[in-house]
C-alpha positions as a Markdown table, in Angstrom:
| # | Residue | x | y | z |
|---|---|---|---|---|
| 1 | Unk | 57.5 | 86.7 | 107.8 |
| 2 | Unk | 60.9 | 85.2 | 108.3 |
| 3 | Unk | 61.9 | 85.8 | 111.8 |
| 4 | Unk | 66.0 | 86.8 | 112.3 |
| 5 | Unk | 67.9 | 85.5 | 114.9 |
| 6 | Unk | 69.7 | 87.7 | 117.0 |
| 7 | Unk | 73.5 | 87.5 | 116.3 |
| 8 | Unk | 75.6 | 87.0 | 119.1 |
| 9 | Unk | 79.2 | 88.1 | 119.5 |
| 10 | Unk | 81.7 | 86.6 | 121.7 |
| 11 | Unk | 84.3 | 89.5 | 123.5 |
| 12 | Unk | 87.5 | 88.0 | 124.6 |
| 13 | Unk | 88.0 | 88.3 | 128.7 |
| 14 | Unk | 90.5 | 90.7 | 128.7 |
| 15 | Unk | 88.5 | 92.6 | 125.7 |
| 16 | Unk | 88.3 | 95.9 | 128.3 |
| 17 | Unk | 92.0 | 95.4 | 129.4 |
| 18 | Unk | 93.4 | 95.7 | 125.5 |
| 19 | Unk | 91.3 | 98.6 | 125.1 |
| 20 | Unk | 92.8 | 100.4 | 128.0 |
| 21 | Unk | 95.8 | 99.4 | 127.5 |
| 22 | Unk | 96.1 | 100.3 | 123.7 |
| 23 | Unk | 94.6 | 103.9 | 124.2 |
| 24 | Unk | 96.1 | 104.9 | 127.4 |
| 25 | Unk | 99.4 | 107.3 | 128.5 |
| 26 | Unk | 102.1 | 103.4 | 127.7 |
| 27 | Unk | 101.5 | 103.7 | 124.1 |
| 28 | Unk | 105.1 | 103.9 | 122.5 |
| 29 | Unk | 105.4 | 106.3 | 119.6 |
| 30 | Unk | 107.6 | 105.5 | 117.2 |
| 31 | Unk | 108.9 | 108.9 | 115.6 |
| 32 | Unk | 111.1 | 109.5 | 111.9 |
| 33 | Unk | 112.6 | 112.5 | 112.1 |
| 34 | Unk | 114.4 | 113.8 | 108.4 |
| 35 | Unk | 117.3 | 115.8 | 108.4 |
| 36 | Unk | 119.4 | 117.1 | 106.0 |
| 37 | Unk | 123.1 | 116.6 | 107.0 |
| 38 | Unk | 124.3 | 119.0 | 109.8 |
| 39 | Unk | 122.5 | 122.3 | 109.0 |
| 40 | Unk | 121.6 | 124.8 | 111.4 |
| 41 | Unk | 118.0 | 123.8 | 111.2 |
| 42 | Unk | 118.5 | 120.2 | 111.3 |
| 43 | Unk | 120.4 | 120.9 | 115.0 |
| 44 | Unk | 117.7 | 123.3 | 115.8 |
| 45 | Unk | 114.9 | 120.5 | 114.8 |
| 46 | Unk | 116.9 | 117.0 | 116.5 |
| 47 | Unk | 117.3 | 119.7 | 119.7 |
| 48 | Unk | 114.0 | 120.7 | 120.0 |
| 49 | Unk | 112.9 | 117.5 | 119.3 |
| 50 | Unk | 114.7 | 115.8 | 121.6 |
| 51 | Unk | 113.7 | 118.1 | 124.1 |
| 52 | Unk | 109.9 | 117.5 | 124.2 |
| 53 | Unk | 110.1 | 114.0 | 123.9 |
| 54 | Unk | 111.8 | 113.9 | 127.3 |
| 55 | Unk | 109.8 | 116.3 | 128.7 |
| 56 | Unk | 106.4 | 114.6 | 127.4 |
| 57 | Unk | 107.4 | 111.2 | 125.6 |
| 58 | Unk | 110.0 | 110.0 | 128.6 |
| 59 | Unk | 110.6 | 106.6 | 128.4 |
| 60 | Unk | 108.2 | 105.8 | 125.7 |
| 61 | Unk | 109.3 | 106.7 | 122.5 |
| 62 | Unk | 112.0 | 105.2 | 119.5 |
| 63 | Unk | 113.5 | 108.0 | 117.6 |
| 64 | Unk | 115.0 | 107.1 | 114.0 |
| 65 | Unk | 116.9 | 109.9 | 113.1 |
| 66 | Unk | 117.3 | 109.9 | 108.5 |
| 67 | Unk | 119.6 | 112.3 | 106.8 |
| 68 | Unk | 118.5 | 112.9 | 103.3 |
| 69 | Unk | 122.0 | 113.1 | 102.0 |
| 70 | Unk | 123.1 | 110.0 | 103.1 |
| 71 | Unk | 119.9 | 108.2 | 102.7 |
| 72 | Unk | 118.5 | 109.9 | 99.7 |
| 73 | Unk | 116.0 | 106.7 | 98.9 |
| 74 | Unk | 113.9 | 106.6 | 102.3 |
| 75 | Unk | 112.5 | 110.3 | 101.1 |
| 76 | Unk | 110.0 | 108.4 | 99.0 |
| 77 | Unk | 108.7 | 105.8 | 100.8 |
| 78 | Unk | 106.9 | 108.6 | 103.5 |
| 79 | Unk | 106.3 | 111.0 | 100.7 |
| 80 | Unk | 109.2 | 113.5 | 102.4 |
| 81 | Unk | 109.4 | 116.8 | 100.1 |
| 82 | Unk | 110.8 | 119.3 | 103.0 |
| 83 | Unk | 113.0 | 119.4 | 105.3 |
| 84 | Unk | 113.3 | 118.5 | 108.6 |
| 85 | Unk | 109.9 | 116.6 | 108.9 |
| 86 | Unk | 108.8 | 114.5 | 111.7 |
| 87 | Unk | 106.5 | 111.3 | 111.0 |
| 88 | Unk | 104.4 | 110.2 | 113.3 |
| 89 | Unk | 104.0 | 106.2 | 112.6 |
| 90 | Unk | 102.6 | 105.2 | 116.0 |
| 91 | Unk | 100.1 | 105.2 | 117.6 |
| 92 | Unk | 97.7 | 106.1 | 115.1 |
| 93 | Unk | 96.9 | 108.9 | 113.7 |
| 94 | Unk | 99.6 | 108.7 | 111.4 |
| 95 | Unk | 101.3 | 112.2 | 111.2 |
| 96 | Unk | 103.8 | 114.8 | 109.6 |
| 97 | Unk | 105.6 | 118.0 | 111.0 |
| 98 | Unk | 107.6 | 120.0 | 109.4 |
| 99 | Unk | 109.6 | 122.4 | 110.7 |
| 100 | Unk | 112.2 | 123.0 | 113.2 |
| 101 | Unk | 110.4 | 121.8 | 115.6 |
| 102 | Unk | 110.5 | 124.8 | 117.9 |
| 103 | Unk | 107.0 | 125.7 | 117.8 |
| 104 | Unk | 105.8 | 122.9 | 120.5 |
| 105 | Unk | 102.3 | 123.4 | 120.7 |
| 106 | Unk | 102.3 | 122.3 | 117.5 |
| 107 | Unk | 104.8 | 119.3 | 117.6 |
| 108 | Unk | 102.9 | 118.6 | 121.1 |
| 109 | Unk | 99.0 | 118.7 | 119.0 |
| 110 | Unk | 101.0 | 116.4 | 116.0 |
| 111 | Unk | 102.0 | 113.8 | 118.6 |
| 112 | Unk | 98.4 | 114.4 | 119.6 |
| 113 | Unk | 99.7 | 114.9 | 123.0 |
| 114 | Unk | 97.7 | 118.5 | 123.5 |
| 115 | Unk | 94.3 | 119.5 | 122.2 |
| 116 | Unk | 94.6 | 121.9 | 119.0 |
């Protein structure tokens, strides 16, 4: 019988310190929110929105705000077939929302920022 040797992996110094630091409260989220043009809801959603990520996100969030009517094209590339929708791109999970954002135990469990 063959014997196997045992495989040995090398984990870089700081391996604990890039795990901490990529899971932890710093993380930046980087949020899409679609609109369409200056609608009742799509106020009501960019409020809201806005809202919670200063109350939750302060300081460590980007915001890209997309109007469908003047940027009818980005729709596809993140599958967008309602309006408003918030996209989640980081940190992972990706995720969508959609709504007016005014439920925000819901927006809060999307951003995975409270337990469902």
């Amino acid at each position: 019988m063959k014997e196997r040797k045992a495989e040995t992996k090398v984990v870089p110094d700081n391996f604990e310190l890039i795990m901490s630091e990529s899971n932890n409260e710093k993380d930046t989220y980087i949020l899409r929110l679609y609109i369409t043009g200056s609608t009742s809801r799509s106020s009501l959603a960019l409020t809201n929105l806005r809202k919670i990520c200063e109350e939750y996100l302060k300081g460590r969030y980007e915001l890209e705000v997309i109007d469908l009517y003047q940027k009818p094209g980005l729709a596809m590339g993140d599958q967008i077939i309602a309006a408003p929708t918030l996209i989640k791109k980081s940190p992972l999970p990706f995720r969508r929302i959609i709504g007016d954002m005014s439920n925000i135990d819901k927006v809060l469990s999307g951003l995975d920022l409270r337990a469902f």
